[in-house]
SEMIGU-873647 format. One line per 3 residues: number of its first residue (from 1); for each residue x, y, z of N, C-alpha, C, O. Coordinates in pm, 1 decimal. Atoms other than C-alpha are relative to their C-alpha. Layout:
NUM> X/Y/Z/X/Y/Z/X/Y/Z/X/Y/Z | ...
END
This chain:
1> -16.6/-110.2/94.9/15852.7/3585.6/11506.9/-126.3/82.9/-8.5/-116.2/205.5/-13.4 | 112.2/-58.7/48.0/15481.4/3660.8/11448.1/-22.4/102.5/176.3/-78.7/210.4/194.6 | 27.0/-30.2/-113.2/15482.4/3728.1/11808.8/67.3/152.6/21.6/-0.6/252.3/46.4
4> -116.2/-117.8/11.1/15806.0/3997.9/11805.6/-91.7/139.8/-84.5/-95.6/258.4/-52.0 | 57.8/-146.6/133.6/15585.5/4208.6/11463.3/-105.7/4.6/87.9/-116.2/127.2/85.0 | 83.4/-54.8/-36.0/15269.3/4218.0/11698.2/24.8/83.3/110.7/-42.4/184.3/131.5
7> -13.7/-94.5/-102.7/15409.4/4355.6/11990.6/78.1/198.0/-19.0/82.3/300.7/48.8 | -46.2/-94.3/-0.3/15596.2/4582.5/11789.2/-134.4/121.7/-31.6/-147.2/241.3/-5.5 | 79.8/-96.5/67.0/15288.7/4689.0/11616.0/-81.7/80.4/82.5/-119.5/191.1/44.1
10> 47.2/-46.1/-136.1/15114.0/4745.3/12000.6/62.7/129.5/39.9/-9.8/225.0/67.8 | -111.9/-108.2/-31.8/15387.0/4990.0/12075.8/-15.2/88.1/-74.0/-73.8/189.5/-36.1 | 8.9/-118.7/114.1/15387.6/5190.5/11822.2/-185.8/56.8/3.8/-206.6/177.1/19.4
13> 136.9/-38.0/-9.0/15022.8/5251.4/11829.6/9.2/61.2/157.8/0.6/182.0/179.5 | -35.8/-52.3/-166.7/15081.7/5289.5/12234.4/43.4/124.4/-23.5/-30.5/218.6/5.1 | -96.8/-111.6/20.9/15335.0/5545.2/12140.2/-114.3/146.4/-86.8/-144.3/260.6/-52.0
16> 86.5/-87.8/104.5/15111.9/5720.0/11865.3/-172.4/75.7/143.0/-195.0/195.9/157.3 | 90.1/7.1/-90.1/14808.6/5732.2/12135.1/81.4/95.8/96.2/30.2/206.8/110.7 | -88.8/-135.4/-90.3/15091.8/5940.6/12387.1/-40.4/87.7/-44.3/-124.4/167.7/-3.1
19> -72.0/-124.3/102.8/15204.3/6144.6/12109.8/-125.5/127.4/-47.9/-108.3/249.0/-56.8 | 122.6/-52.0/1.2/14852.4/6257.7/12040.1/-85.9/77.7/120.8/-154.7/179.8/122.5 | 71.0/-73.3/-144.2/14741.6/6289.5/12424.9/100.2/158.1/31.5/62.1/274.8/39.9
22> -113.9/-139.8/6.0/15069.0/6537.1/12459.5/-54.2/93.9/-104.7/-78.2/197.1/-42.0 | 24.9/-100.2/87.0/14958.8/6749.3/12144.7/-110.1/45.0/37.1/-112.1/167.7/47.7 | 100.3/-61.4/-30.8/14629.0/6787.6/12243.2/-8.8/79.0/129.7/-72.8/182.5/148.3
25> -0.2/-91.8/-115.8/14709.0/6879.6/12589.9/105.0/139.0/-14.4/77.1/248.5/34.5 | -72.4/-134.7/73.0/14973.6/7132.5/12448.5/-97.5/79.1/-13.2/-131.6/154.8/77.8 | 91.1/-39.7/72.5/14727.3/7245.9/12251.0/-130.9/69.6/101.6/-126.4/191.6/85.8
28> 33.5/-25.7/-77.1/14468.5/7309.0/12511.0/83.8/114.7/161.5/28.5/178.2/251.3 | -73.8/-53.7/-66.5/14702.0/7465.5/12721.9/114.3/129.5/-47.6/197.7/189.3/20.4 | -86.2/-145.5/-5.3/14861.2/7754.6/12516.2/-40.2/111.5/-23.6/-137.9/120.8/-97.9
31> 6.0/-141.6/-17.8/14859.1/8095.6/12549.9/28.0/81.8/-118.5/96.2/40.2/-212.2 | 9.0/-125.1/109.7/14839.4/8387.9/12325.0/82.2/168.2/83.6/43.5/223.9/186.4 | -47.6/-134.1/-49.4/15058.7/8721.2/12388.8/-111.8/96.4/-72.4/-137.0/194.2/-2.0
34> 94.0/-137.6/59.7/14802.0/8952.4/12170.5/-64.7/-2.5/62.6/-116.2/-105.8/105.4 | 97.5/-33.2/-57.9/14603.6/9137.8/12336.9/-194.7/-19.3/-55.0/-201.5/6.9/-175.1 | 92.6/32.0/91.3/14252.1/9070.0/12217.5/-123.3/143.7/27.4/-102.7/210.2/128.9
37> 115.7/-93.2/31.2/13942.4/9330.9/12161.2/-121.4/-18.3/89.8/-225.6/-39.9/27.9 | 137.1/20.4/-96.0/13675.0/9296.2/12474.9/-53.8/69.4/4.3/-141.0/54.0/89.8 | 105.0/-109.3/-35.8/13509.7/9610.1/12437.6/-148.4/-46.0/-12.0/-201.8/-103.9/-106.6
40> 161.2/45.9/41.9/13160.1/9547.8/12472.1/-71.6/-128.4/57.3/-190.7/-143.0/84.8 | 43.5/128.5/-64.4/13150.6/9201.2/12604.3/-47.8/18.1/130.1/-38.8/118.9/200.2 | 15.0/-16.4/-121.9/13027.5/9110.1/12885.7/113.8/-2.9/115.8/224.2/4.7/61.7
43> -127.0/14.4/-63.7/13277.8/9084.5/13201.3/45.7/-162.9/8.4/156.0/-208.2/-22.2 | -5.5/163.0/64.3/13226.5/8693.4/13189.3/69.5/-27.0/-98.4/181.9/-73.2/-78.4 | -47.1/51.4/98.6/13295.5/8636.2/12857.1/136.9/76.8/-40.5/200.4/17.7/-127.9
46> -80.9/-42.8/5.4/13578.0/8892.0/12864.7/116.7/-88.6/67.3/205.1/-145.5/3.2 | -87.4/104.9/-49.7/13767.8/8696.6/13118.8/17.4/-87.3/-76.5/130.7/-119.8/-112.2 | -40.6/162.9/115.5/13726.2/8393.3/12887.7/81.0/39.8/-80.4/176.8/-36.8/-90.1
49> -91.0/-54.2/106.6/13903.6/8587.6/12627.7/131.0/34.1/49.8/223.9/37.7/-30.9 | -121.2/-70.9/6.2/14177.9/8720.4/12804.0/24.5/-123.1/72.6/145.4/-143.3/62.0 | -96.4/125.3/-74.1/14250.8/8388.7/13012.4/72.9/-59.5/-120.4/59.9/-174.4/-78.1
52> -62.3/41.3/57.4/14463.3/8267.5/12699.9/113.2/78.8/14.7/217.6/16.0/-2.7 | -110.9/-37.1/-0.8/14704.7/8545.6/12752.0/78.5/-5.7/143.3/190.1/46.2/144.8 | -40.8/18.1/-81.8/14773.9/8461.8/13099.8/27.0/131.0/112.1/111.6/129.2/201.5
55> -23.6/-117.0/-50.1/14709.9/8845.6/13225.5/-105.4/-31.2/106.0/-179.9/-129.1/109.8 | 81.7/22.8/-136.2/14532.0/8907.2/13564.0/-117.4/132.7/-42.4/-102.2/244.7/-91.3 | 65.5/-148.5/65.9/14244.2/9119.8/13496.8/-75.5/50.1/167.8/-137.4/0.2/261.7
58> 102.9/-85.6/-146.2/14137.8/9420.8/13753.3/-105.1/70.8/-126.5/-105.6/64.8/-249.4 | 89.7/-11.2/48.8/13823.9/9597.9/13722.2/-10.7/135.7/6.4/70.1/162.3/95.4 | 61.3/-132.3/-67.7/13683.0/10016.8/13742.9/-100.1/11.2/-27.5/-134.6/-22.4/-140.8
61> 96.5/7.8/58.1/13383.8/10078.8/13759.5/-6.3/153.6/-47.0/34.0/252.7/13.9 | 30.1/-116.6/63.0/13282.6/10340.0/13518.1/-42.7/141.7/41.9/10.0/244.4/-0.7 | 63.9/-74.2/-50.6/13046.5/10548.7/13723.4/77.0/94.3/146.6/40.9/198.6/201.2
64> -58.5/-34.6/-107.0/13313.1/10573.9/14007.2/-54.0/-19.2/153.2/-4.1/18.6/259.1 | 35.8/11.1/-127.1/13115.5/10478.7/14263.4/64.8/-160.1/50.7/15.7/-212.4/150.7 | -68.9/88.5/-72.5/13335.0/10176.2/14327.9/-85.6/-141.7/55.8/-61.9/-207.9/156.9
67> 86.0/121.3/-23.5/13061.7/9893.6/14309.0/45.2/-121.2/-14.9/126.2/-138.2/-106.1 | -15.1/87.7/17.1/13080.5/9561.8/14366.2/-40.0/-106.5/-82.3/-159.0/-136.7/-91.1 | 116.6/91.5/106.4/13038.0/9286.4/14098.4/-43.0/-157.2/89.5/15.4/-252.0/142.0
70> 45.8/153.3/-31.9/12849.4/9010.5/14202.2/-37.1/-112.8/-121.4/21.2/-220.9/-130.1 | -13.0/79.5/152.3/12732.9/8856.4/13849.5/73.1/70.6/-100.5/43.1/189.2/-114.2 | -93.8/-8.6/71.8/12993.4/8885.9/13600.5/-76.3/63.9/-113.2/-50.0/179.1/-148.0
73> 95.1/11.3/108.8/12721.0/8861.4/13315.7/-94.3/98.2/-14.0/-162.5/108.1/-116.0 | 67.2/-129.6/-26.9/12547.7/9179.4/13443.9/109.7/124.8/-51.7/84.2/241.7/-80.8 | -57.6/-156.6/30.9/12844.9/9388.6/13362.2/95.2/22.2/-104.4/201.4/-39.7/-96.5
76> -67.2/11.8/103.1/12984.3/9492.0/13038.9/161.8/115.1/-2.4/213.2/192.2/78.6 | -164.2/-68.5/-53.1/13339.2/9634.0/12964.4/-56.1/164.8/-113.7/-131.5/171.2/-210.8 | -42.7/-109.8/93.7/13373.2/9972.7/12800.5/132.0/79.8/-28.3/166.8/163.6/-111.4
79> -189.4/-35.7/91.5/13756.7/10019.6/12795.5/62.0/-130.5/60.5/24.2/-224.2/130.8 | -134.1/93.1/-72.8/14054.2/9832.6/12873.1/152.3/114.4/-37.1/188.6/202.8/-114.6 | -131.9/-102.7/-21.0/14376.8/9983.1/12954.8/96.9/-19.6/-115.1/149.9/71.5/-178.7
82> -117.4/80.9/120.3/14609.9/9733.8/12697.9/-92.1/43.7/-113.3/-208.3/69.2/-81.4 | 43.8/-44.8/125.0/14513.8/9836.1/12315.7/-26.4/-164.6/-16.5/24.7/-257.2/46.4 | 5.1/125.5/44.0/14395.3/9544.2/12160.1/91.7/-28.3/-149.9/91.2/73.0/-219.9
85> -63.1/37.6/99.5/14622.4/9369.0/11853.7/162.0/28.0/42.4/256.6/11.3/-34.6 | -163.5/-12.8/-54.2/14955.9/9448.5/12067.7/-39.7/-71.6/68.7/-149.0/-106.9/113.1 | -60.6/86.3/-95.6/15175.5/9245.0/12249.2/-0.3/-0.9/148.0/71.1/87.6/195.0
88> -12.6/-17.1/-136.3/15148.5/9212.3/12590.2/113.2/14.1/70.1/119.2/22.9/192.7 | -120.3/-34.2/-85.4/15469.5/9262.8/12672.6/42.0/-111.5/138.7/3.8/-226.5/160.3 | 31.4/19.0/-144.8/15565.0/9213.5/13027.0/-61.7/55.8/70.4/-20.1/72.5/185.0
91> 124.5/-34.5/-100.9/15260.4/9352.4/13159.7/-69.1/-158.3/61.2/-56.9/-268.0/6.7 | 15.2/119.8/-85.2/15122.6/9097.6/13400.0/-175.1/27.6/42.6/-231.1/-50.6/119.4 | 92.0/-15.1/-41.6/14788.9/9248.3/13429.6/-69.8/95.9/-87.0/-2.0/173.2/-154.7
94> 100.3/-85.2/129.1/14483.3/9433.0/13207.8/-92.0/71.9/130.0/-127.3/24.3/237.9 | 143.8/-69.3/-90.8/14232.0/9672.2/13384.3/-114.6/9.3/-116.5/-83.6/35.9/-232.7 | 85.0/-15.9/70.1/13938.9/9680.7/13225.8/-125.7/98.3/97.0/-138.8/86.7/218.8
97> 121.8/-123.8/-36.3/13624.4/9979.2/13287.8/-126.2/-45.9/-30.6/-164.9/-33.1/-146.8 | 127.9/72.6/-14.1/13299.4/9809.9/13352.9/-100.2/86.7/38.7/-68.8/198.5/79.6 | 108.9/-44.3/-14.4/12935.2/9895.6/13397.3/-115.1/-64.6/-58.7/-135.3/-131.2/-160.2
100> 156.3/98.5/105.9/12555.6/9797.7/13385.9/-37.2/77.3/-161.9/5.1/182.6/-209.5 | -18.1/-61.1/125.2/12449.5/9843.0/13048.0/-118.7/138.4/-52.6/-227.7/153.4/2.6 | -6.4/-148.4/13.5/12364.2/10177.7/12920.5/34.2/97.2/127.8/-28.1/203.3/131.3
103> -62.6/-65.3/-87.0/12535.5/10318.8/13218.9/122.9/89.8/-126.5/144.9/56.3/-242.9 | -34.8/-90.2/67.1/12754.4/10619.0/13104.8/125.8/-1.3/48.5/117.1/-83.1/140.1 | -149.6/7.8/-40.9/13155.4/10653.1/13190.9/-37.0/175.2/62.2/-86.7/272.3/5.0
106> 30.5/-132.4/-104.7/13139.8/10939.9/13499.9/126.2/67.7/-81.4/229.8/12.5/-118.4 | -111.6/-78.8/15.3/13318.7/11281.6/13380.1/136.6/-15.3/35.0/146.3/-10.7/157.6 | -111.2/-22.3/-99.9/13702.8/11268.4/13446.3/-14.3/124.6/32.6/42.1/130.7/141.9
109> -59.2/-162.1/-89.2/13701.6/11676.0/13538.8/-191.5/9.3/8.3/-264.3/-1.0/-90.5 | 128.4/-12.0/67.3/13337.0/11717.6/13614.9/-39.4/181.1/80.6/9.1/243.8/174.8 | 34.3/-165.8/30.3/13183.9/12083.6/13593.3/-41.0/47.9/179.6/-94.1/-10.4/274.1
112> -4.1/-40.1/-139.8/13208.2/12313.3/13889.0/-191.8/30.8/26.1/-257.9/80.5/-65.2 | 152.2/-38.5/2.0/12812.9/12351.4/14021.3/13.1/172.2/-25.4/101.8/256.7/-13.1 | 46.1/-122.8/87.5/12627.0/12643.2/13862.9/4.2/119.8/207.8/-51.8/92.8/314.0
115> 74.5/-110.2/-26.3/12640.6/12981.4/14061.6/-66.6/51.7/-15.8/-90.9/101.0/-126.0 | 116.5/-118.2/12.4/12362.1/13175.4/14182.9/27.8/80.3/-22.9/143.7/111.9/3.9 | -40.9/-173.0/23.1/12344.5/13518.7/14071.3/-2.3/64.1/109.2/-30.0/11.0/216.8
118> -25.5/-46.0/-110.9/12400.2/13766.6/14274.8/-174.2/74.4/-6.4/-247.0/62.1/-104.8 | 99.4/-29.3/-44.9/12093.4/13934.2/14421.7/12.6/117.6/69.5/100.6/157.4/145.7 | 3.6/-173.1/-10.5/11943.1/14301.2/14441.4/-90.0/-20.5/162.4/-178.4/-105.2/175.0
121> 44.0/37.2/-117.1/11851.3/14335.7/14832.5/-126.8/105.6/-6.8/-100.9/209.4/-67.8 | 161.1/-23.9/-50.3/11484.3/14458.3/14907.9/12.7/143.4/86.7/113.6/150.3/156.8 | 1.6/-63.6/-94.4/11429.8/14748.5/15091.2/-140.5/11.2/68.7/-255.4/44.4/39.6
124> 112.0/46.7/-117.2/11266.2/14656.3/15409.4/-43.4/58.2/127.5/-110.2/0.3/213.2 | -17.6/-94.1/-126.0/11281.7/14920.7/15666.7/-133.1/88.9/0.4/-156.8/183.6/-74.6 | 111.4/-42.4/5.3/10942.5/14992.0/15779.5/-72.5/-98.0/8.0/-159.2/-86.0/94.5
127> 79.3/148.2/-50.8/10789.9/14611.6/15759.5/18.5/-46.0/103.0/93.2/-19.2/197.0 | 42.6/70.6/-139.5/10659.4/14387.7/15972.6/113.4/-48.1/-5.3/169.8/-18.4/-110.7 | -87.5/89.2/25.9/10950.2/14156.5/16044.0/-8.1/-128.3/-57.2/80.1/-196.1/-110.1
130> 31.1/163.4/120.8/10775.2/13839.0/15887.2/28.0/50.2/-151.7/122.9/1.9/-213.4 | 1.4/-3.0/109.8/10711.1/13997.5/15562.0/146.5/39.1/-22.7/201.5/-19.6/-115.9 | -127.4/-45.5/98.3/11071.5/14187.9/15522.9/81.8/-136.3/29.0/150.8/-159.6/-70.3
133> -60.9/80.3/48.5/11237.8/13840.4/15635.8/-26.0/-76.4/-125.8/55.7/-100.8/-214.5 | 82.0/107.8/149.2/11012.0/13624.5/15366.1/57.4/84.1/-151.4/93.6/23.6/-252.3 | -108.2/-45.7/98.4/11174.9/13895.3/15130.6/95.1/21.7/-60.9/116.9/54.3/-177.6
136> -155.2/60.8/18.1/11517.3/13825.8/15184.9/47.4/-94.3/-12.4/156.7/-121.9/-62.0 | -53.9/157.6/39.7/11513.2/13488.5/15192.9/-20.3/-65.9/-108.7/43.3/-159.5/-157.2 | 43.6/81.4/126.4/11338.8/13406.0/14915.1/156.9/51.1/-127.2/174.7/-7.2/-234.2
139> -60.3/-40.6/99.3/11620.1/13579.9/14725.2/104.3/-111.5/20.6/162.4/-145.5/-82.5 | -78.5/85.7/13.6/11849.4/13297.7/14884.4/98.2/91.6/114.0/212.1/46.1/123.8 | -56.9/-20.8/-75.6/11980.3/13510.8/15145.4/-11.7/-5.8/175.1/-96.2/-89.0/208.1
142> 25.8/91.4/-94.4/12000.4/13474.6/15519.0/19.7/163.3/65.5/65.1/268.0/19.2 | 45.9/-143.3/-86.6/11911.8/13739.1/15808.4/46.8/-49.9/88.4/69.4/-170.1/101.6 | -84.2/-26.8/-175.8/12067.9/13816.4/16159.3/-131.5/75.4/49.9/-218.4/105.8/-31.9
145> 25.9/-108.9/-87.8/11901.0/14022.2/16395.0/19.4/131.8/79.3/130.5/125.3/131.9 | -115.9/-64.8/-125.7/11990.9/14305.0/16622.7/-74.2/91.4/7.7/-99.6/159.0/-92.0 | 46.7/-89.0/-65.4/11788.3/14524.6/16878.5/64.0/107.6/-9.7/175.8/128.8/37.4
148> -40.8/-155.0/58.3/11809.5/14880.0/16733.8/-6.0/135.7/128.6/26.3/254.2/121.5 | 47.4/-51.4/-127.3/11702.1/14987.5/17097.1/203.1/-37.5/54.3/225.3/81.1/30.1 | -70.8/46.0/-63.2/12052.8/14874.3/17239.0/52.8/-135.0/134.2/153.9/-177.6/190.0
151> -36.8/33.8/-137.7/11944.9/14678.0/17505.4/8.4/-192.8/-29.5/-3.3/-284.9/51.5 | -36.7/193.5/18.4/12014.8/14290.4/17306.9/-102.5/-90.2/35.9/-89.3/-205.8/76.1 | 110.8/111.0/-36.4/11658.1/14178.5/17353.5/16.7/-66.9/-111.7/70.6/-35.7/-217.9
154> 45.1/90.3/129.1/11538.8/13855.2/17175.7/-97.2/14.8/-32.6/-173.7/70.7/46.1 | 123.7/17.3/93.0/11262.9/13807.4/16905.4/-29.2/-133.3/72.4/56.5/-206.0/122.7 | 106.0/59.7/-51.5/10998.3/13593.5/17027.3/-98.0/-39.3/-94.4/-109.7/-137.8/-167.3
157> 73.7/-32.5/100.1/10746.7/13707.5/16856.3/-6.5/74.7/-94.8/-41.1/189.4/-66.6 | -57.5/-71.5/128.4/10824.7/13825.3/16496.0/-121.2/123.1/-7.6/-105.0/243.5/-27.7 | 85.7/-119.6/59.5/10461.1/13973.4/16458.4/-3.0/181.8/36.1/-57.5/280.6/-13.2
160> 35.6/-147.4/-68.1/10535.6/14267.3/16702.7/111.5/61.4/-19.6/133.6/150.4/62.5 | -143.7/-49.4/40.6/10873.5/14361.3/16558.3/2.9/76.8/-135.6/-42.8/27.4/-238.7 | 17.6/-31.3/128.7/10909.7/14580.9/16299.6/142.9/70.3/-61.0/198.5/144.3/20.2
163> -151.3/-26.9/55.7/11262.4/14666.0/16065.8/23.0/164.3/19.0/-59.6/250.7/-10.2 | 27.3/-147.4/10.1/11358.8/14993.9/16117.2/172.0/13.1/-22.5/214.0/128.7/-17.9 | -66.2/-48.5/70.1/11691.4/14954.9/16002.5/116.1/-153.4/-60.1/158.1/-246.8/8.2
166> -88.4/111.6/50.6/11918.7/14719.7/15738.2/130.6/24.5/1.7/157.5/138.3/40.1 | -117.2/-7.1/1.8/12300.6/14651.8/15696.2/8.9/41.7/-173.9/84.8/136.7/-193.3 | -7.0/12.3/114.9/12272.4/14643.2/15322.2/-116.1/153.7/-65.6/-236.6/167.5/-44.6
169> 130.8/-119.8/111.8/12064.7/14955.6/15111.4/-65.7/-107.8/-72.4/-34.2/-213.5/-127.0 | 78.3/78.9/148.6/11784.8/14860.0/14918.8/77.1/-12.6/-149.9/150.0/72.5/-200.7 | -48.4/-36.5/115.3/11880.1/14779.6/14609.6/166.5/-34.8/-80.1/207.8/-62.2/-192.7
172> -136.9/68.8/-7.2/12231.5/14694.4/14653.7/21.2/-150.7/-66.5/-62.4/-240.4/-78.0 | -6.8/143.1/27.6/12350.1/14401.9/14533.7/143.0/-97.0/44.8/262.2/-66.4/41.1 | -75.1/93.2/-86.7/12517.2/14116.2/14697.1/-19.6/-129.3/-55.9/-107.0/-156.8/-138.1
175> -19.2/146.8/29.1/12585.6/13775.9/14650.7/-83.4/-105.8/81.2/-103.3/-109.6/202.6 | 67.0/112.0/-73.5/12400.4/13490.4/14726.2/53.3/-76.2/102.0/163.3/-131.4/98.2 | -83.3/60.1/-107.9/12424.3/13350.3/15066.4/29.8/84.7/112.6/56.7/40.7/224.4
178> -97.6/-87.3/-72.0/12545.6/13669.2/15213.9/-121.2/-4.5/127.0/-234.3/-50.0/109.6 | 65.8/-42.8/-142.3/12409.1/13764.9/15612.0/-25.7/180.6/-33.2/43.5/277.9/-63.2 | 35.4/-170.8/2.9/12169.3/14077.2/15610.2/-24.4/28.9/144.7/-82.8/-70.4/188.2
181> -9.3/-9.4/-67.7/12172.1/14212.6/15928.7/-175.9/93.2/2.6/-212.9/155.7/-96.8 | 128.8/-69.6/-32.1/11807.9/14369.3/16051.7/-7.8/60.5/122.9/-47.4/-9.0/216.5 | 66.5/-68.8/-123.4/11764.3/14619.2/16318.9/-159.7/22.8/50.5/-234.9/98.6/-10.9
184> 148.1/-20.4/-21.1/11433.0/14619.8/16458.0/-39.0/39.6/137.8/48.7/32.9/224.0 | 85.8/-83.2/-100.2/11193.9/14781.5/16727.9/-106.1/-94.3/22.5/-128.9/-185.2/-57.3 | 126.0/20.5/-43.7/10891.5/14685.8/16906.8/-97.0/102.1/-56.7/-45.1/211.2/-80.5
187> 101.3/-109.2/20.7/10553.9/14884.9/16800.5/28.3/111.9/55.6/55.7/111.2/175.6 | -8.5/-162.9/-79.5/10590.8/15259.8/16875.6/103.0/-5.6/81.3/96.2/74.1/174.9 | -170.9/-39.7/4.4/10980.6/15210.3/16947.6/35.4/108.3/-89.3/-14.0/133.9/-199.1
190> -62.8/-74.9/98.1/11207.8/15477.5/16847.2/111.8/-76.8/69.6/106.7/-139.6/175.4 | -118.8/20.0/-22.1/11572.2/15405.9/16829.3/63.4/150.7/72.5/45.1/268.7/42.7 | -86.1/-99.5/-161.2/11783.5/15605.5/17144.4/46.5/97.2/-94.8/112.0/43.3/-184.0
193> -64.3/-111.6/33.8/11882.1/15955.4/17002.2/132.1/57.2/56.3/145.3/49.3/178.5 | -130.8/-57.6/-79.2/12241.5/16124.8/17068.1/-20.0/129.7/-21.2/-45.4/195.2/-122.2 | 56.6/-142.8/17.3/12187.6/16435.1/17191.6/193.6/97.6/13.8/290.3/94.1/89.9
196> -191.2/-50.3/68.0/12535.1/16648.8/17022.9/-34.3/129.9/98.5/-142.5/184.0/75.9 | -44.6/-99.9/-34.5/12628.9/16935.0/17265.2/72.2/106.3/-27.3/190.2/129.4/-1.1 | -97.2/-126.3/55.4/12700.5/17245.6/17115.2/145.8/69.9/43.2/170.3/86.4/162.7
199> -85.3/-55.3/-88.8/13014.1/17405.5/17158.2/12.5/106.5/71.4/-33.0/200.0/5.4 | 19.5/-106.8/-56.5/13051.7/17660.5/17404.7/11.8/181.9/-91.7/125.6/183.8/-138.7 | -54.2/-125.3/112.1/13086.5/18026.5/17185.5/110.6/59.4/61.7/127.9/68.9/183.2
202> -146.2/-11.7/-15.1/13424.5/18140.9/17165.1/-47.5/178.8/32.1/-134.0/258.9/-3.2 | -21.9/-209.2/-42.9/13494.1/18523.7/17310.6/112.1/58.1/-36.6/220.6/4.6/-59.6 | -117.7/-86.9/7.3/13689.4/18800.2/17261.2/60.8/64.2/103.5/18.2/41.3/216.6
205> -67.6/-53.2/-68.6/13912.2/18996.4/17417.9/-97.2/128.7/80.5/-108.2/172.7/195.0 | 107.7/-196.3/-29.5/13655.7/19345.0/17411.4/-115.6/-99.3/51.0/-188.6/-37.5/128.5 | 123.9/46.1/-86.1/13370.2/19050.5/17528.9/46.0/-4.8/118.1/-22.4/68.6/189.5
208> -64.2/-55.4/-84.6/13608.6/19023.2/17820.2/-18.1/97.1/79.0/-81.5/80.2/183.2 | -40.5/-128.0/-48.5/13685.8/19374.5/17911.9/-135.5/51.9/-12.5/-145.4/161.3/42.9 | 122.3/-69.8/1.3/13344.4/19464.2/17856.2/-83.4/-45.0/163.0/-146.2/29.0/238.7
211> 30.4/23.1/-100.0/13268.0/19212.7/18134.8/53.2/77.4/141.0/-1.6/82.9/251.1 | -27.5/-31.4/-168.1/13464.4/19373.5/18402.0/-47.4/170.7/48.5/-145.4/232.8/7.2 | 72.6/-135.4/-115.7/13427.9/19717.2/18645.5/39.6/118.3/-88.3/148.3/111.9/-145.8
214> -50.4/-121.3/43.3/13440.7/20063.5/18497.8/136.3/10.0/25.2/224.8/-17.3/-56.1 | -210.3/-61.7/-18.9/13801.3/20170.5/18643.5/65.6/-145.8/-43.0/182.2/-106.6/-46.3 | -50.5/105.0/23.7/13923.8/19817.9/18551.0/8.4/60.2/-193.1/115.5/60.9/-253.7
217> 38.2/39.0/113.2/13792.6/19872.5/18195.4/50.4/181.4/-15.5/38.4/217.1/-132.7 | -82.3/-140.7/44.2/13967.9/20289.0/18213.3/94.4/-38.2/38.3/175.4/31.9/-22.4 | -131.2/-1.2/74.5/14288.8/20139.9/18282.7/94.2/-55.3/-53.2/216.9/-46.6/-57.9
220> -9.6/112.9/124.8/14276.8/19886.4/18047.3/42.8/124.4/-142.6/136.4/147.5/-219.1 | -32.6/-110.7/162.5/14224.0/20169.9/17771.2/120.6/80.2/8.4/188.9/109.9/-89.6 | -92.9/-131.6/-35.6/14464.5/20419.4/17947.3/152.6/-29.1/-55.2/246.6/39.7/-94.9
223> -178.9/71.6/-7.5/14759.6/20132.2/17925.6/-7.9/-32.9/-155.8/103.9/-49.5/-204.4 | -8.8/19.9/125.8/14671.7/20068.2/17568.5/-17.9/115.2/-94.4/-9.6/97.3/-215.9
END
């Protein structure tokens, strides 16, 4: 008999000892649907937080340059996609927006770069060719060439060249960037002249008749 009440009392304690290992491993093992609040944490300790809801977490990095994390503990969150204190639904996955810390979240639309102004062109016709290029460029614009002589020589040597004629007027204004075109000469060059041929002078009828023979020119009058 005494034997029957101790074994029962073994058992039951056995049983109680289960019943306990099961709750605690329950217990250890469940999950949370709310989303929880990681802003700010690190990415480490974020994961720790969200591994109870059983979501997969991706990462962006803030700056956009698409860096790789190597320590977790180096990089903190500054958004997450899920709100925190809602349900997770059937979402299966959280993104979260990472970065080192005081790093800044890159513009989404970011500002078009600043235009130069536009720029009043120089008038250079008559300089050396060093100084009138060093005048155009500095404004941010860019020069061509072109033998004002016709015959398509190259520059060589800038010092013996001199502008003697631009695409642009002084003064004009153009946009930054634009191509100024420079005609230039050698020392004591002129540019080729077109020589315009007058037109012949028109005659009359009496300049004519004046040209030809006496009796030609009485009976010219006689018939008129």
């Amino acid at each position: 008999m005494l034997g029957k009440r101790l074994g029962a009392v073994i058992a039951a304690a056995l049983t109680g000892i289960l019943l306990t290992a099961c709750d605690d491993k329950m217990s250890s093992g469940a999950t949370s649907d709310v989303i929880p609040d990681v802003i700010g944490m690190t990415l480490l300790d974020a994961k720790d937080e969200l591994d109870v809801t059983g979501l997969d977490v991706e990462t962006i990095d803030i700056t956009g340059q698409d860096r790789m994390v190597l320590i977790e503990g180096n990089w903190f969150v500054a958004g997450q996609d899920l709100p925190a204190g809602q349900p997770a639904g059937d979402r299966t996955t959280i993104t979260l927006s990472i970065g080192k810390e005081g790093e800044a979240r890159a513009p989404e639309h970011p500002s078009p770069p600043a235009q130069d102004p536009p720029a009043v062109v120089p008038e250079v016709v008559g300089m050396m060719l060093p100084d009138a290029k060093a005048a155009i460029e500095a404004l941010g614009l860019d020069v061509e060439l072109h033998d004002d002589t016709g015959g398509n020589r190259s520059v060589f040597w800038e010092h013996n060249w001199t502008v003697s004629s631009q695409s642009v007027a002084g003064g004009d204004m153009v946009a930054a960037g634009q191509v100024l075109t420079l005609g230039v000469l050698k020392d004591g060059e002129h540019p080729p002249t077109t020589t315009v041929q007058a037109p012949a002078p028109s005659t009359t009828v009496d300049d004519e008749i004046a040209q030809m023979d006496p009796a030609t020119q009485t009976a010219i009058n006689d018939a008129t």
